[in-house]
N, C-alpha and C positions, 0 to 999 in steps of 0.2 A: 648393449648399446655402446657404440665408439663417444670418448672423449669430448669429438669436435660435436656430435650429436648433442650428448649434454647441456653442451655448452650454449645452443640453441634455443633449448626448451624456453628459458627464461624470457629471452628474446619473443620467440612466439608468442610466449603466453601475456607480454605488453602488449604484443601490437593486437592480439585477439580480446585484449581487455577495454583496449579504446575505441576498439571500432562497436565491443559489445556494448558499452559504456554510451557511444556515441546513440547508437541505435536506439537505448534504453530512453534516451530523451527527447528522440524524436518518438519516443509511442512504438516502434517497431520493433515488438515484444518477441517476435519469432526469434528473429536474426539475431536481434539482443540475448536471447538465450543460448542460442547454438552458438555465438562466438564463446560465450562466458563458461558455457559447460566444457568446451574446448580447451578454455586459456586453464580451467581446475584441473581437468585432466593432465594439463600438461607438468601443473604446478601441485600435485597434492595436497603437499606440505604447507603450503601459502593459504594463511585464514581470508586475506582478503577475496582471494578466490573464491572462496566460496561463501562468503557475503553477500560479492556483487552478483553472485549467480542466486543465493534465496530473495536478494529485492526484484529482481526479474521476474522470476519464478511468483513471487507474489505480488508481483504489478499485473500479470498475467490472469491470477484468480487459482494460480496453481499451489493448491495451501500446504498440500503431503508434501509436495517433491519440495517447498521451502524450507518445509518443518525438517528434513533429510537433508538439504545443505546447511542448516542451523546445526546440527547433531555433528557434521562434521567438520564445522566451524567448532565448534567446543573443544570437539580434541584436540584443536590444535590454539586455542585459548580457555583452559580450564576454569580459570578465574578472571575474576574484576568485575565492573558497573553492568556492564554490555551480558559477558557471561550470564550472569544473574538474570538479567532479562529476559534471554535466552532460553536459560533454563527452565523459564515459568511457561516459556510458549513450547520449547521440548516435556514437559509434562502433564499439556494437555488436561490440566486443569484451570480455572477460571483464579484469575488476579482480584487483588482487590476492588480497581475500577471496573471489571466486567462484572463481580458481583454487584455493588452498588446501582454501578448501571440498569441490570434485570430488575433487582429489586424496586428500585425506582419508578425504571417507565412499566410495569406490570402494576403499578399501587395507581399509577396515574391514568391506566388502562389504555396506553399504546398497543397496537398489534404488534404481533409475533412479527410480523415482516422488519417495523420497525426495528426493533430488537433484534433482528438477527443483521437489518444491515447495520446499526451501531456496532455489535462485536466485529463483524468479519472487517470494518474501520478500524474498530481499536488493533486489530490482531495486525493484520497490515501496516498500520501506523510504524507499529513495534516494531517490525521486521524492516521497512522500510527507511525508516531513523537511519538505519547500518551503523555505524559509531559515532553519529550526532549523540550528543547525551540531550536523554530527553528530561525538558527542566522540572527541579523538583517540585510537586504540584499533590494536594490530597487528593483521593482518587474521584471522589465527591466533583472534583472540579475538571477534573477529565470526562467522567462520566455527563454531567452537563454538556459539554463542549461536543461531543459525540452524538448527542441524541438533537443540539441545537443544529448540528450541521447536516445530519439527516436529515432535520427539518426543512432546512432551507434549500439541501440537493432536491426536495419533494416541491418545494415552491408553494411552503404551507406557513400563512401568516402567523408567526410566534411573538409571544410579549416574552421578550429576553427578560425583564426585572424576574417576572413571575416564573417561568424554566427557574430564571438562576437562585430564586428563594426555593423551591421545589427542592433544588440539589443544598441548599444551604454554601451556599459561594454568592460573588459579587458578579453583575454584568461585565465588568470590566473583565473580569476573569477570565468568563467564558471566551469576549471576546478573543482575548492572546492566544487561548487555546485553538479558539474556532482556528485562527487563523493560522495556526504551525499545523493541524492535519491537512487544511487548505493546501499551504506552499509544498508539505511532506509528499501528499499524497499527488500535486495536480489535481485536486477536485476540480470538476466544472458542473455548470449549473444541469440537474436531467443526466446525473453519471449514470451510467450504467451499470457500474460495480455495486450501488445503493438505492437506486430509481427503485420505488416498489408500487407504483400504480398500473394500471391493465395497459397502458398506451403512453410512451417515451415519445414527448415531441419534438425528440432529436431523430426520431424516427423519419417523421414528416420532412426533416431537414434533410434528410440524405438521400430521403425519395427523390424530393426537388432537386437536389445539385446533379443524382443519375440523369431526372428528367430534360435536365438544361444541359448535361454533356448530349445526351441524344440531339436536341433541338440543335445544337454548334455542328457536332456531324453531320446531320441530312443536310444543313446550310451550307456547310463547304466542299461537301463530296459535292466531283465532277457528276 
């Protein structure tokens, strides 16, 4: 590779980090990948690189190929807060908040769906964060917060005091928390990364808007 080539790469791998960057926030998870896989490839070396390609990668619901840009985000930051993090989600065993978590809503006799969309939240959260620090909190009070906002993606009346005595933390608590996986994640009401009943009535929503582009076409074709 020539000199002037080189000297490129960098270059490229901006302009392919903002337009993946850009995409990532509009939802457009495709594109947002294929820039971001692009700009790492061009950049090995560079951890950001491959950051912004495992929160893609897990906004997507694609959890190996994250877990595989985390492994090679570490090599190229071995240590610190973040590392650490990192490491618990590269070893593929359960943290302190995800055990608390199971333990908790299994004693309180929540279904398996529940429980598995609270982890696949927490694991995402994680990843998600990128080098936000995430603020220091017992796991007690994450694990509430996790199971409070499944509840409420499901559109199932919860008495916050009672959850947040369950987990032994304060309402207030949970609230903070509910609300940093909220902003972290973009949750919306019926997500479908966490929706676990037979019929998503976001469903119904998307029929309707196909139905009424139909309706605007037959009404303007000549």
């Amino acid at each position: 590779m020539t000199k002037s080539a080189r000297g490129k790469q960098p270059q490229q791998a901006r302009l392919l980090t903002e337009q993946g960057l850009a995409h990532y926030a509009h939802w457009e998870l495709g594109e947002a990948i294929d820039c971001l896989f692009n700009a790492a490839k061009l950049t090995p070396n560079d951890p950001e690189s491959h950051l912004n390609l495992a929160r893609a990668l897990a906004r997507a619901g694609s959890y190996d190929l994250a877990v595989q840009s985390i492994s090679t985000f570490l090599q190229c930051v071995p240590t610190g807060p973040i590392a650490s993090r990192f490491r618990q989600i590269n070893a593929g065993v359960l943290d302190a908040t995800e055990t608390y978590l199971t333990e908790t809503m299994k004693v309180s006799g929540a279904p398996l769906e529940d429980i598995g969309a609270a982890l696949k939240m927490w694991l995402e959260f994680r990843i998600t964060a990128g080098r936000d620090p995430i603020a220091p909190a017992s796991p007690n009070a994450w694990a509430a917060a996790l199971d409070y906002t499944v509840q409420k993606v499901n559109f199932r009346d919860t008495d916050l005091d009672a959850l947040a005595s369950r987990y032994g933390t304060t309402a207030a608590t949970v609230r903070k928390r509910h609300q940093q996986l909220i902003q972290t994640l973009d949750v919306m009401p019926c997500d479908y990364r966490y929706f676990v009943g037979q019929e998503n009535p976001l469903d119904k929503l998307v029929e309707a808007a196909t139905m009424l582009e139909e309706i605007e076409r037959r009404f303007t074709e000549d």
